[in-house]
VEXKOL-480119 format. One record per residue: residue in three letters; x, y, z of N, C-alpha, C in turn. Coordinates in Angstrom, 2 decimals, m for minus. Example, Ala and Ser with C-alpha at 12.3 -4.5 7.8 and 13.67 -1.06 7.14 Angstrom:
2
<r: ALA n_c1: 13.19 n_c2: m5.69 n_c3: 7.80 ca_c1: 12.30 ca_c2: m4.50 ca_c3: 7.80 c_c1: 13.20 c_c2: m3.30 c_c3: 7.80> .
<r: SER n_c1: 12.85 n_c2: m2.25 n_c3: 7.08 ca_c1: 13.67 ca_c2: m1.06 ca_c3: 7.14 c_c1: 12.90 c_c2: 0.03 c_c3: 7.87> .
This chain:
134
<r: UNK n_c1: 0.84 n_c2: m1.18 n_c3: 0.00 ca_c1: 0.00 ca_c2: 0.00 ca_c3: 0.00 c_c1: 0.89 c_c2: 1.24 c_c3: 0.00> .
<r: UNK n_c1: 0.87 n_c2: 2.16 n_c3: m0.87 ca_c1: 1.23 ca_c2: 3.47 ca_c3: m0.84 c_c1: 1.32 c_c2: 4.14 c_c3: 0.49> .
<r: UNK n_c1: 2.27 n_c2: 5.18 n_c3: 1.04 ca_c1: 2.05 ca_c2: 6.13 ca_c3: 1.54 c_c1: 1.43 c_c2: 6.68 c_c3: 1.89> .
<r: UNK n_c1: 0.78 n_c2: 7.32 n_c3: 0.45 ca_c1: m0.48 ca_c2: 8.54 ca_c3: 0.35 c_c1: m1.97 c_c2: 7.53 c_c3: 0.41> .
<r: UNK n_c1: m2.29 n_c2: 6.42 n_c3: m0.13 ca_c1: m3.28 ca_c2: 6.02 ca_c3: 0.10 c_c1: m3.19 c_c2: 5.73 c_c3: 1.93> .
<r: UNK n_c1: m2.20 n_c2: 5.07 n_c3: 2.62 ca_c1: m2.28 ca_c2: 5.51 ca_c3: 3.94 c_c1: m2.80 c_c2: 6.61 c_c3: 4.58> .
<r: UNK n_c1: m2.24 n_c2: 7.81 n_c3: 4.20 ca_c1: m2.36 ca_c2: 8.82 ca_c3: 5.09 c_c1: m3.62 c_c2: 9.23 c_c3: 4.67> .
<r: UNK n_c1: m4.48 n_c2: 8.84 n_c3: 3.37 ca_c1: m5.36 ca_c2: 9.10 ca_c3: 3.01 c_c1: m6.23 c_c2: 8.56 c_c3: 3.60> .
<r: UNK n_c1: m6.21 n_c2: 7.41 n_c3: 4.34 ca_c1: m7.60 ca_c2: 6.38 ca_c3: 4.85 c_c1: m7.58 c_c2: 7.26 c_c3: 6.47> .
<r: UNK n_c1: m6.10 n_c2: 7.23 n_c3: 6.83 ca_c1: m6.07 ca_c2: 7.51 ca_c3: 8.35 c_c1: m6.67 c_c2: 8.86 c_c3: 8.35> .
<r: UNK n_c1: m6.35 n_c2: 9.89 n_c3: 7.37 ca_c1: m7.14 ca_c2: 11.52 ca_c3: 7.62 c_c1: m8.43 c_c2: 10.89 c_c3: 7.41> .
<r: UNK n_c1: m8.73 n_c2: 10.28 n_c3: 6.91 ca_c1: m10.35 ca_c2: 9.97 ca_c3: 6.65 c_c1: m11.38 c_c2: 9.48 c_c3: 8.09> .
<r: UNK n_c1: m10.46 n_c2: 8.75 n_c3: 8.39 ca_c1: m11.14 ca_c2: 8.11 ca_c3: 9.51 c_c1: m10.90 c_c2: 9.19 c_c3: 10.79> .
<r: UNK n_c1: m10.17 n_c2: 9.61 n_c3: 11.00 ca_c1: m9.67 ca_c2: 10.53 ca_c3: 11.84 c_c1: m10.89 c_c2: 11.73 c_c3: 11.68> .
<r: UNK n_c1: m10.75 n_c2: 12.48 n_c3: 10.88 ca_c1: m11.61 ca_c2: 13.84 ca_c3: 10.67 c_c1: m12.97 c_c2: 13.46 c_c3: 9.72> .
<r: UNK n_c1: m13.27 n_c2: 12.16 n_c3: 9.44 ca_c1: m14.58 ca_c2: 11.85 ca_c3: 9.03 c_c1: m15.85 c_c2: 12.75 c_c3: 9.55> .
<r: UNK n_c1: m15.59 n_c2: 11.85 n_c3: 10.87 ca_c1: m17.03 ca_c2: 12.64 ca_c3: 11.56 c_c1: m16.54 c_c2: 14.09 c_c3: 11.80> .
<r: UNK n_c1: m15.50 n_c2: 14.84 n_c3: 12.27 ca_c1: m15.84 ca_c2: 15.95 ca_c3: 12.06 c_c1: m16.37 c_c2: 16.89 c_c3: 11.09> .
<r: UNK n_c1: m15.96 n_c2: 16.30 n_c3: 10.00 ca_c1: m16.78 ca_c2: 16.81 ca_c3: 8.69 c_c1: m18.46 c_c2: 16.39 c_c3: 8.56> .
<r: UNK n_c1: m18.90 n_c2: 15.46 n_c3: 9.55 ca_c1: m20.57 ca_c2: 15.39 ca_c3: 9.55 c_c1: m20.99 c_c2: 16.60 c_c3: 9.48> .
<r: UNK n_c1: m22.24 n_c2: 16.87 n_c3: 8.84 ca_c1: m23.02 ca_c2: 17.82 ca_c3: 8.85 c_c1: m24.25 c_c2: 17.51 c_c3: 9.64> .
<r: UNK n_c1: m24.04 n_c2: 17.08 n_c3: 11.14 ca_c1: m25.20 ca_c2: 16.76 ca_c3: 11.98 c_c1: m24.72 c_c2: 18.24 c_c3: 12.89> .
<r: UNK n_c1: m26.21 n_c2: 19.10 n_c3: 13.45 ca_c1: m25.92 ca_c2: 20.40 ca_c3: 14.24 c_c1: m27.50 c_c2: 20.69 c_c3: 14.45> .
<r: UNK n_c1: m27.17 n_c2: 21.37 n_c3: 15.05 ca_c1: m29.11 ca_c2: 22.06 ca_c3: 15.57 c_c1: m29.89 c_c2: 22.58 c_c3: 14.12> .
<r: UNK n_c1: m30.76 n_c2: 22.37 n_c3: 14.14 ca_c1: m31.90 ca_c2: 22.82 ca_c3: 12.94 c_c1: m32.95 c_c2: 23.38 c_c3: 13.37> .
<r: UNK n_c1: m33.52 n_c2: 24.39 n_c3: 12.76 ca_c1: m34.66 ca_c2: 25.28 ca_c3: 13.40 c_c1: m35.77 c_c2: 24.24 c_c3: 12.96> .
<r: UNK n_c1: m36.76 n_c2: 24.07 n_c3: 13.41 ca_c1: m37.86 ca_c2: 22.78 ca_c3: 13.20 c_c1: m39.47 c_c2: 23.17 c_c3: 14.13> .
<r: UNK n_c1: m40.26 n_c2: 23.34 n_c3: 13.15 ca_c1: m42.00 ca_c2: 23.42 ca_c3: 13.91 c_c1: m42.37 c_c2: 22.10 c_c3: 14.17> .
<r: UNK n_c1: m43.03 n_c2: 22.37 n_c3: 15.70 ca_c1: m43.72 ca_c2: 21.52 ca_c3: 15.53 c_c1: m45.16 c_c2: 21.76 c_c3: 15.93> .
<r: UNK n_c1: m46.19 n_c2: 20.81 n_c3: 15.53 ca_c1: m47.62 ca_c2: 21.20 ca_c3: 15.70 c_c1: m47.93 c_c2: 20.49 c_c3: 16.16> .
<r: UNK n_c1: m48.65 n_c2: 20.90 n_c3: 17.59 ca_c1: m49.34 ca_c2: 20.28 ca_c3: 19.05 c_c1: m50.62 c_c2: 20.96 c_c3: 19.17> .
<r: UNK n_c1: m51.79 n_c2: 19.60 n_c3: 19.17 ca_c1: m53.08 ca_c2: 19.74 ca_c3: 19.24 c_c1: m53.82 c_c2: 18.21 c_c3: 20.37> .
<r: UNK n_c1: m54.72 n_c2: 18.96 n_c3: 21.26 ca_c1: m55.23 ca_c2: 17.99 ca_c3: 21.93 c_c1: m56.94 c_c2: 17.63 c_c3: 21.34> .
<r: UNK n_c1: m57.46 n_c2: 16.96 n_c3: 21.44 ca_c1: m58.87 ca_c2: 16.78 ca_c3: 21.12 c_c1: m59.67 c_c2: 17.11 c_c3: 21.86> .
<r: UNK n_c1: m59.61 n_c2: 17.55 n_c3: 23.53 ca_c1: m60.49 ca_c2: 18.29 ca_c3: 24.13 c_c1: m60.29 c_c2: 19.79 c_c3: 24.24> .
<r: UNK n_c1: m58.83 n_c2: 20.49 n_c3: 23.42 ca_c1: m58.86 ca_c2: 21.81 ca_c3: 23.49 c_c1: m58.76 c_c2: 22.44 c_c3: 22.00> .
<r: UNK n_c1: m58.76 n_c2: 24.03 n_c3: 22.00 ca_c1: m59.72 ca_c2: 24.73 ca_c3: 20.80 c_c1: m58.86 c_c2: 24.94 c_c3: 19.97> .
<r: UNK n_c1: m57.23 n_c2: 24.86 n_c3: 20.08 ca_c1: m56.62 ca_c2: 25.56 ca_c3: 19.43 c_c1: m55.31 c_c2: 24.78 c_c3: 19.17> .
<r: UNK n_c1: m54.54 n_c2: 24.50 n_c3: 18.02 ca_c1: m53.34 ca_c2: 23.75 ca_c3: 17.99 c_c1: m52.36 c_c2: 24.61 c_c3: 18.30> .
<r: UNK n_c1: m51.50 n_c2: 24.40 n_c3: 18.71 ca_c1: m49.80 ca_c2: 24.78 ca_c3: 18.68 c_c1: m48.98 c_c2: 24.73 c_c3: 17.98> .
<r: UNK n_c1: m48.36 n_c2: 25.93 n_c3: 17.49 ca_c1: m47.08 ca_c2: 25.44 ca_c3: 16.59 c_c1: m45.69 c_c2: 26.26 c_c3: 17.26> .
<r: UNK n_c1: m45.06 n_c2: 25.15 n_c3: 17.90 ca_c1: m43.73 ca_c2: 25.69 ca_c3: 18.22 c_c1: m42.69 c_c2: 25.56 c_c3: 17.81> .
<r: UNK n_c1: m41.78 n_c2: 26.72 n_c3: 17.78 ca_c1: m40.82 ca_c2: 26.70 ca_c3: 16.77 c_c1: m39.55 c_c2: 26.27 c_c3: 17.96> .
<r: UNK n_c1: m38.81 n_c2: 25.18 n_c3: 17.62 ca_c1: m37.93 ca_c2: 24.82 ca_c3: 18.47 c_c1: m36.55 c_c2: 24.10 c_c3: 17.58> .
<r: UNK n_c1: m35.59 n_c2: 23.39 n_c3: 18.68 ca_c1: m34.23 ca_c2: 23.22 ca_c3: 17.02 c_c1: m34.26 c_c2: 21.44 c_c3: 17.25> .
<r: UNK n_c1: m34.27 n_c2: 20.92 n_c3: 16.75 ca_c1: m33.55 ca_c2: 19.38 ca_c3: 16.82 c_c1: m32.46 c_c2: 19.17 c_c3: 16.00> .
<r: UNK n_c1: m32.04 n_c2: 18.12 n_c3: 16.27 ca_c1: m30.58 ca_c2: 17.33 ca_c3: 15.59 c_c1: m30.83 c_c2: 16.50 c_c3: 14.48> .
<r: UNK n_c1: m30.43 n_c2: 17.31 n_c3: 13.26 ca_c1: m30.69 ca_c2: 16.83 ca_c3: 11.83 c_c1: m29.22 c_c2: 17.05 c_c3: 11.17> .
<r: UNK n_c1: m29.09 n_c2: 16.17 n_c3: 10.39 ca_c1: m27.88 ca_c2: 16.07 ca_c3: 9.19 c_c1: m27.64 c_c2: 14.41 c_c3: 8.98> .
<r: UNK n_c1: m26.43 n_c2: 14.89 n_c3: 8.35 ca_c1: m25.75 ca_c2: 13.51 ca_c3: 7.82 c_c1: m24.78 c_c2: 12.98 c_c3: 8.40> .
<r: UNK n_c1: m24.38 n_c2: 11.74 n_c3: 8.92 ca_c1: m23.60 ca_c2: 11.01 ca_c3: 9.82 c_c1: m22.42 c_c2: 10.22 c_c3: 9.22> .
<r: UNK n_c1: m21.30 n_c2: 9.74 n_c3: 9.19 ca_c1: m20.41 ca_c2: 9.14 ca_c3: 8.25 c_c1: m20.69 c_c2: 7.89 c_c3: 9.17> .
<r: UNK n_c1: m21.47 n_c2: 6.52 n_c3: 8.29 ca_c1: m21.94 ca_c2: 5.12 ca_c3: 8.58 c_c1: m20.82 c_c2: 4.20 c_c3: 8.05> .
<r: UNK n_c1: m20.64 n_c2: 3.16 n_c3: 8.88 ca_c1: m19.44 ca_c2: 1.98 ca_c3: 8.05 c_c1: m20.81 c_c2: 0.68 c_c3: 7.85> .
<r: UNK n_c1: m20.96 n_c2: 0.16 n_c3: 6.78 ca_c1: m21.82 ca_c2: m1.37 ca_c3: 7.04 c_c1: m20.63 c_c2: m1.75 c_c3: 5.78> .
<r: UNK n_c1: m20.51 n_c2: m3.24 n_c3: 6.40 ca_c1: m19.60 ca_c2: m3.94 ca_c3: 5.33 c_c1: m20.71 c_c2: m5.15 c_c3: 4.58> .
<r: UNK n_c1: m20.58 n_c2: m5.96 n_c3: 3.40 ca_c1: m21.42 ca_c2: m6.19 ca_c3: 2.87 c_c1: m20.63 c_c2: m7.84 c_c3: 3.81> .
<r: UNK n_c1: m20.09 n_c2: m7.54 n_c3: 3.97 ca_c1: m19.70 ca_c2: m9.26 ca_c3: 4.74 c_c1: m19.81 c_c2: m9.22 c_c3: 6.12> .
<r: UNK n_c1: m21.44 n_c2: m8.65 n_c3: 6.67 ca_c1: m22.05 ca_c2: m8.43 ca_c3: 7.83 c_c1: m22.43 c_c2: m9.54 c_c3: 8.25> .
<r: UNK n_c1: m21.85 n_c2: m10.73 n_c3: 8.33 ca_c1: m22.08 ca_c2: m11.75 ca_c3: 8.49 c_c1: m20.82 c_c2: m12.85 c_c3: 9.02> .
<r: UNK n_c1: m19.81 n_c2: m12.23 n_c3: 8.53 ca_c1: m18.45 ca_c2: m12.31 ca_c3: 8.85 c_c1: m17.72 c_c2: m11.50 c_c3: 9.93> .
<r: UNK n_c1: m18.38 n_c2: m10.61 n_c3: 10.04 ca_c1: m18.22 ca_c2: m9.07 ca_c3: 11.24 c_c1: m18.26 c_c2: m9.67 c_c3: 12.48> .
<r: UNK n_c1: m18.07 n_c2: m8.67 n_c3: 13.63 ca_c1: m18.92 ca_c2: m9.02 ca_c3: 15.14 c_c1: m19.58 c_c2: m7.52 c_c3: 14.48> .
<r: UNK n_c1: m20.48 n_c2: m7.42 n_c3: 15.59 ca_c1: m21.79 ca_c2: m6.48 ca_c3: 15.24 c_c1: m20.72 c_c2: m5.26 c_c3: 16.00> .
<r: UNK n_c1: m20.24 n_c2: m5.36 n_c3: 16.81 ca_c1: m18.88 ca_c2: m4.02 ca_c3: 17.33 c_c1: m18.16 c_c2: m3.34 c_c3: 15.69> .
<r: UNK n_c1: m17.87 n_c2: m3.96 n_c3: 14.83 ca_c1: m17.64 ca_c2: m3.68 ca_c3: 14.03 c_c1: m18.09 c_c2: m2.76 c_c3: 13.06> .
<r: UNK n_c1: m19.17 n_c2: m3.03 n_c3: 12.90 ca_c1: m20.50 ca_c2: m1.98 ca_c3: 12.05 c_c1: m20.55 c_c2: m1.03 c_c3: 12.69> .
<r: UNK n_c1: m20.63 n_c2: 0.22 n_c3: 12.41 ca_c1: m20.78 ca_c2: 1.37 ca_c3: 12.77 c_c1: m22.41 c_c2: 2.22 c_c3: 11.91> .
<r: UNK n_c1: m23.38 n_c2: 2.28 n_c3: 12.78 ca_c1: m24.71 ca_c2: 2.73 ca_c3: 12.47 c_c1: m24.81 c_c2: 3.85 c_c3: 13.01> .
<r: UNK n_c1: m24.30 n_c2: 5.25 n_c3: 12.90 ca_c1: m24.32 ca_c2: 6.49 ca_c3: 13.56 c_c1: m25.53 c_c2: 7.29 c_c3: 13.04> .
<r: UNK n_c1: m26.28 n_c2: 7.56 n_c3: 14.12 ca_c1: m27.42 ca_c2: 9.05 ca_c3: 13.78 c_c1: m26.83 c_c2: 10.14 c_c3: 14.38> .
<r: UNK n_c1: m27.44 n_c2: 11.25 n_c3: 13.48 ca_c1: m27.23 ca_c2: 12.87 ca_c3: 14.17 c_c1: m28.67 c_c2: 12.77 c_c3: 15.39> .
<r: UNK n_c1: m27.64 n_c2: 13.09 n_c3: 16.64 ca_c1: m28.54 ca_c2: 12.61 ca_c3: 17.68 c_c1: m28.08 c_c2: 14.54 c_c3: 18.76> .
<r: UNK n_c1: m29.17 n_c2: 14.01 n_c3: 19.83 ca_c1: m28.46 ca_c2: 14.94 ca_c3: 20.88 c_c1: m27.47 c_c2: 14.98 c_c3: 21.51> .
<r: UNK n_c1: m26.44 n_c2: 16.03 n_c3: 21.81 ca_c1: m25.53 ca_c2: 15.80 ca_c3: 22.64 c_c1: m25.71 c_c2: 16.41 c_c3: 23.91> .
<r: UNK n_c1: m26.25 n_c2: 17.91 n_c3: 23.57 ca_c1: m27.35 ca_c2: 18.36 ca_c3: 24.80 c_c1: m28.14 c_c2: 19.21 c_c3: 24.50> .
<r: UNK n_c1: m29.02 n_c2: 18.80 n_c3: 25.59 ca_c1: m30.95 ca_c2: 19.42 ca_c3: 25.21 c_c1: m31.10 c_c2: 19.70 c_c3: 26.22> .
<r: UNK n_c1: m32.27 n_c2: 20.11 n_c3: 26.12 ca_c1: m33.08 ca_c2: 20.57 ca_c3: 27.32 c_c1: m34.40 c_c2: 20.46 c_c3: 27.07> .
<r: UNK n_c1: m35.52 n_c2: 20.62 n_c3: 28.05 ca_c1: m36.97 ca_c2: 20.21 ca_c3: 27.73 c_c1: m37.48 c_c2: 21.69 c_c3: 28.44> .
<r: UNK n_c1: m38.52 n_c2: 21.95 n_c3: 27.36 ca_c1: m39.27 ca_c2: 23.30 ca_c3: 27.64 c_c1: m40.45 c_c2: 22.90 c_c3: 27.95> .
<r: UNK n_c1: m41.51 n_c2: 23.86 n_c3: 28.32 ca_c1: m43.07 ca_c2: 23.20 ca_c3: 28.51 c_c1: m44.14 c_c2: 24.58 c_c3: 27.79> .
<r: UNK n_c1: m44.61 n_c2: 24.21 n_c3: 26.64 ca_c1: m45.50 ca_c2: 25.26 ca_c3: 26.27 c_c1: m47.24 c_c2: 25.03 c_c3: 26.91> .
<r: UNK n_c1: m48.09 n_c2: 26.25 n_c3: 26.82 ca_c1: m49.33 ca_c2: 26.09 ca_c3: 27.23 c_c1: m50.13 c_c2: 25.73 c_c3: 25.88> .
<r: UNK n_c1: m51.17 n_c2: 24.72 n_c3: 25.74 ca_c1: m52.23 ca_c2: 24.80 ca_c3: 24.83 c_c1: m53.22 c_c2: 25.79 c_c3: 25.00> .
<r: UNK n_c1: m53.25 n_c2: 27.02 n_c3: 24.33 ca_c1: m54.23 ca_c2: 27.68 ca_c3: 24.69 c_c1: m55.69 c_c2: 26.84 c_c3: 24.55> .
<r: UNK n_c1: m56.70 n_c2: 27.36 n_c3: 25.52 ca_c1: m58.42 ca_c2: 26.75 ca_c3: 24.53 c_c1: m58.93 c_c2: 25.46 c_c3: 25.35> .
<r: UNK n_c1: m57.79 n_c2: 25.49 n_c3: 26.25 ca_c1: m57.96 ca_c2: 23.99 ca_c3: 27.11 c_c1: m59.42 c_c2: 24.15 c_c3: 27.99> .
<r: UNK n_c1: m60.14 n_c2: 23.29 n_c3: 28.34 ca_c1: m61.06 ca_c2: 23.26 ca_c3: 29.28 c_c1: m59.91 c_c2: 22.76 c_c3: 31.21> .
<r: UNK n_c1: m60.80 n_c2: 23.63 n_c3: 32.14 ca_c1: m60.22 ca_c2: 23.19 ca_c3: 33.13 c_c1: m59.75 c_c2: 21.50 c_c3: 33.64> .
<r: UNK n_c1: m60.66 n_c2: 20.56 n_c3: 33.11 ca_c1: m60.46 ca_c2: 19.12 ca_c3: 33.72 c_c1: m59.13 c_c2: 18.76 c_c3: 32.49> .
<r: UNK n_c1: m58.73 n_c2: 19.30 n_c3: 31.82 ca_c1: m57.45 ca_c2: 18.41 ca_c3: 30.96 c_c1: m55.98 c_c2: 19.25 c_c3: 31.34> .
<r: UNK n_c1: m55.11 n_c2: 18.55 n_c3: 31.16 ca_c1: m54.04 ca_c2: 19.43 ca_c3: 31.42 c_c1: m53.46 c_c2: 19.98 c_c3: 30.05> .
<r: UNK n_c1: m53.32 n_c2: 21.03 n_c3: 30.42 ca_c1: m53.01 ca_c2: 22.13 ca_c3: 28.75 c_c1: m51.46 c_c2: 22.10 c_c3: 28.71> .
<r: UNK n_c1: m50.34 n_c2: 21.28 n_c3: 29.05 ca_c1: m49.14 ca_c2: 21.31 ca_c3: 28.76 c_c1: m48.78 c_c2: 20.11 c_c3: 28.21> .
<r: UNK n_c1: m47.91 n_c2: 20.89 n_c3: 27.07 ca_c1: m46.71 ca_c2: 19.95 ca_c3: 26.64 c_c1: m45.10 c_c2: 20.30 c_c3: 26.57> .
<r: UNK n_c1: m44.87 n_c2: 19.26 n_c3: 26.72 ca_c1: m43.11 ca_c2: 19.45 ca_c3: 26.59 c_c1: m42.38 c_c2: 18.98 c_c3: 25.79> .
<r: UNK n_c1: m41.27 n_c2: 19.52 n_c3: 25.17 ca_c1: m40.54 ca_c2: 19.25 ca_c3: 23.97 c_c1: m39.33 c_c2: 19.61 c_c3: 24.41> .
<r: UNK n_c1: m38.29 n_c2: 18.29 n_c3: 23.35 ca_c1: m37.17 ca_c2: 18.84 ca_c3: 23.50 c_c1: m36.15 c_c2: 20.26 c_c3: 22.40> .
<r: UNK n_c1: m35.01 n_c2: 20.94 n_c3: 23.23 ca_c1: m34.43 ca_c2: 21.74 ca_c3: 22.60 c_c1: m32.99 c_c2: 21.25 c_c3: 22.26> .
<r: UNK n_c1: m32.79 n_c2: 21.27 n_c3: 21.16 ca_c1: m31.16 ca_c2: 20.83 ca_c3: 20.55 c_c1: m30.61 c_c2: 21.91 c_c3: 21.19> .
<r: UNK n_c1: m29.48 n_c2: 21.87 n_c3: 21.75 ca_c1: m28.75 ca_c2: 23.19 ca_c3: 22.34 c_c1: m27.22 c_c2: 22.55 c_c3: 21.51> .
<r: UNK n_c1: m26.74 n_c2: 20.73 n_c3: 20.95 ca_c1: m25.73 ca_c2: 20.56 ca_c3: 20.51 c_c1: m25.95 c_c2: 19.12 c_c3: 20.14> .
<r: UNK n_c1: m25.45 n_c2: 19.01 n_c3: 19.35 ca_c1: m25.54 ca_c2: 17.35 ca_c3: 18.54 c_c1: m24.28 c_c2: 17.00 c_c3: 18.20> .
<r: UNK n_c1: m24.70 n_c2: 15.00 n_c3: 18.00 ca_c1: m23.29 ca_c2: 14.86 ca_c3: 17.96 c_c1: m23.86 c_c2: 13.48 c_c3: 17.07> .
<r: UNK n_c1: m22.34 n_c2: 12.71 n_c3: 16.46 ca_c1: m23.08 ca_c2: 11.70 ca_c3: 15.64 c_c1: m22.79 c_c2: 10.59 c_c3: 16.49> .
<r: UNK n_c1: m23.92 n_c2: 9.62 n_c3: 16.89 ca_c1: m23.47 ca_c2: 8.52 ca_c3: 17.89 c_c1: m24.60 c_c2: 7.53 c_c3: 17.64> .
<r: UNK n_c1: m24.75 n_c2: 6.46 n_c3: 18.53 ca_c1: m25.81 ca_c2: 5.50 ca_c3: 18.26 c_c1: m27.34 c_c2: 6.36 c_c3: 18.58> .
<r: UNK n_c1: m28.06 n_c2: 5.69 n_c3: 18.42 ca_c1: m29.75 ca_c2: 6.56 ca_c3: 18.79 c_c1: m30.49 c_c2: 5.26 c_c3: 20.04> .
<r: UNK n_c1: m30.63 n_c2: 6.56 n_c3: 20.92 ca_c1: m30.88 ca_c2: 6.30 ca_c3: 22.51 c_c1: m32.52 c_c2: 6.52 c_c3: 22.25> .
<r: UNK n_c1: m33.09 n_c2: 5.37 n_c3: 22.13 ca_c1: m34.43 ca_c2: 5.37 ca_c3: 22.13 c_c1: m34.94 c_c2: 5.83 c_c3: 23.27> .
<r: UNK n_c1: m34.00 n_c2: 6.24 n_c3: 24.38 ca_c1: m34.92 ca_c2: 6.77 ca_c3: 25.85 c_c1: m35.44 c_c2: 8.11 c_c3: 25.56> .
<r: UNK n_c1: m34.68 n_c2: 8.97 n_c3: 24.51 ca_c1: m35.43 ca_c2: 10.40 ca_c3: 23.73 c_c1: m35.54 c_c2: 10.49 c_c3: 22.19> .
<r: UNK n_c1: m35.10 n_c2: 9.81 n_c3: 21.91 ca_c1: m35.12 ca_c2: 9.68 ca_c3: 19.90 c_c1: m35.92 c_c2: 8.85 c_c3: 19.60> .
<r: UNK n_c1: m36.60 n_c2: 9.53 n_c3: 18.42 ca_c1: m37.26 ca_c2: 8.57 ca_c3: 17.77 c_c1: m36.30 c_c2: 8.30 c_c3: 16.51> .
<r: UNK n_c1: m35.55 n_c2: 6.68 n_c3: 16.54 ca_c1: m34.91 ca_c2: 6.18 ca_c3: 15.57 c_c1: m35.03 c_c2: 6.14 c_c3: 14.31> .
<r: UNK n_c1: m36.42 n_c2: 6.00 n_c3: 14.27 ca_c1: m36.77 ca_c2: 5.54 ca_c3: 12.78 c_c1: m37.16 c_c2: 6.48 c_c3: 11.89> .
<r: UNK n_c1: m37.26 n_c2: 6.66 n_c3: 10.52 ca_c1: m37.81 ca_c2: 7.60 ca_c3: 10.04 c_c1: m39.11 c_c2: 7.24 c_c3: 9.42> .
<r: UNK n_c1: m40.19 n_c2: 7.84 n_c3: 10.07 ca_c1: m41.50 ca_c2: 7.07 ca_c3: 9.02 c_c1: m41.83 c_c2: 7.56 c_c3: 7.37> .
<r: UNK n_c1: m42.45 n_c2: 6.84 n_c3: 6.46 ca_c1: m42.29 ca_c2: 8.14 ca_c3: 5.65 c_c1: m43.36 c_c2: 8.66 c_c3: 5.36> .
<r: UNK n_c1: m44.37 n_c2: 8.79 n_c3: 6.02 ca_c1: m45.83 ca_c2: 9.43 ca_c3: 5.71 c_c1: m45.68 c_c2: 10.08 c_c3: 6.98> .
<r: UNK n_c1: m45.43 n_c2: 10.88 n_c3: 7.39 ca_c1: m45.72 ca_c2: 11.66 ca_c3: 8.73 c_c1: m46.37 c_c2: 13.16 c_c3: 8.68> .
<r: UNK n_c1: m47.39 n_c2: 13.30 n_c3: 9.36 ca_c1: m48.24 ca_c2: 14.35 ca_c3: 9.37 c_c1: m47.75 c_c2: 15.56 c_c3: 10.33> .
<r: UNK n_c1: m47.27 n_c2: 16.96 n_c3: 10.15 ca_c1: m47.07 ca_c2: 17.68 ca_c3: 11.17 c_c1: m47.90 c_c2: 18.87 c_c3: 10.70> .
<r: UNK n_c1: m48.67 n_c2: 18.73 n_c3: 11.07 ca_c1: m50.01 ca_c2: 20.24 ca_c3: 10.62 c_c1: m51.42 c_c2: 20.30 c_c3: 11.81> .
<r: UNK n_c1: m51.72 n_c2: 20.92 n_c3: 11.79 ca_c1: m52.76 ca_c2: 21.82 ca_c3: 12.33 c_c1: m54.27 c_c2: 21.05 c_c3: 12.08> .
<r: UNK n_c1: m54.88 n_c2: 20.74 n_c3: 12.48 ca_c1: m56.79 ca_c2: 20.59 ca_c3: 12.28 c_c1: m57.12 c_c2: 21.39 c_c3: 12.69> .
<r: UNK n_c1: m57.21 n_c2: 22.46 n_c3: 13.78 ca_c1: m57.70 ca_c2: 23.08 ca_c3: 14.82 c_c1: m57.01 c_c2: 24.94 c_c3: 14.18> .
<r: UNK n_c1: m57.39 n_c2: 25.85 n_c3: 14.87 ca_c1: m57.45 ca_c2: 26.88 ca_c3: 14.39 c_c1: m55.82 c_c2: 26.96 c_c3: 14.98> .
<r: UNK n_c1: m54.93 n_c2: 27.51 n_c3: 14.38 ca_c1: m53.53 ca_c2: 27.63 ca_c3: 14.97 c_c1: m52.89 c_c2: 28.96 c_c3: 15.99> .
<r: UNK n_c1: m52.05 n_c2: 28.73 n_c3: 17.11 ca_c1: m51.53 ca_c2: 29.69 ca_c3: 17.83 c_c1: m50.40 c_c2: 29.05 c_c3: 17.43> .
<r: UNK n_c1: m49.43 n_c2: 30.55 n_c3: 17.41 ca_c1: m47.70 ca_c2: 30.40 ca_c3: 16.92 c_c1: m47.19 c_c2: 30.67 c_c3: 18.97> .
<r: UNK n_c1: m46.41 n_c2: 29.56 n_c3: 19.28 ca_c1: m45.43 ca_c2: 30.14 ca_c3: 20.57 c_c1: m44.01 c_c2: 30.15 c_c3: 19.92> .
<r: UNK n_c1: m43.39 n_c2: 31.13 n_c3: 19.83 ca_c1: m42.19 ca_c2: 31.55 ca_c3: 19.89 c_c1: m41.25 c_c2: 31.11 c_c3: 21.00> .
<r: UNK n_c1: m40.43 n_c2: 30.18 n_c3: 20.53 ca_c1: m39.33 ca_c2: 29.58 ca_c3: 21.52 c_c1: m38.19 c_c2: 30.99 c_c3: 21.96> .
């Protein structure tokens, strides 16, 4: 093996992920209950981009330590709590969401991520809309 193809794999692997383009993203989301008058749309950031993934096609030959499956995930957040306006007294008019404050590319911690990506997903309004400003 060459030299330069050396130093070429090792910068690669080395400064890979720093070259990810996973970081905070400005992102709405729309929160509506069925016993109150009015939906929510809050504007808050999550952890979106692209992750540098290893799968070898001889995943079968591997140990599973080997494979590398990285999402742009949180590195730190925080959880806010907005009001549903329109609520009747017997329901509780809060919700809470998280805030990207920093992301990083690592495995996905189903204790706050949702892993998967669906591909029909609905984020809109039925109900007459209030904007909260994060």
């Amino acid at each position: 093996m060459s030299p330069f193809l050396v130093m070429s794999l090792l910068f690669g692997l080395t400064f890979g992920q720093a070259a990810a383009l996973c970081a905070p993203s400005e992102y709405t989301i729309h929160v509506e209950k069925r016993e109150c008058a009015y939906c929510l749309a809050i504007n808050t950031t999550i952890c979106a981009g692209f992750c540098m993934t290893r799968d070898s096609n001889g995943k079968k030959l591997l140990l599973k330590s080997a494979l590398s499956q990285n999402v742009c995930t949180y590195k730190e957040m925080l959880y806010r709590t907005a009001l549903i306006p329109g609520c009747p007294h017997h329901t509780i008019p809060y919700y809470s969401y998280p805030v990207a404050l920093s992301c990083k590319c690592g495995k996905c911690n189903t204790d706050y991520s949702d892993c998967v990506r669906e591909r029909v997903r609905t984020n809109y309004c039925t109900k007459p809309q209030k904007l909260c400003a994060v």
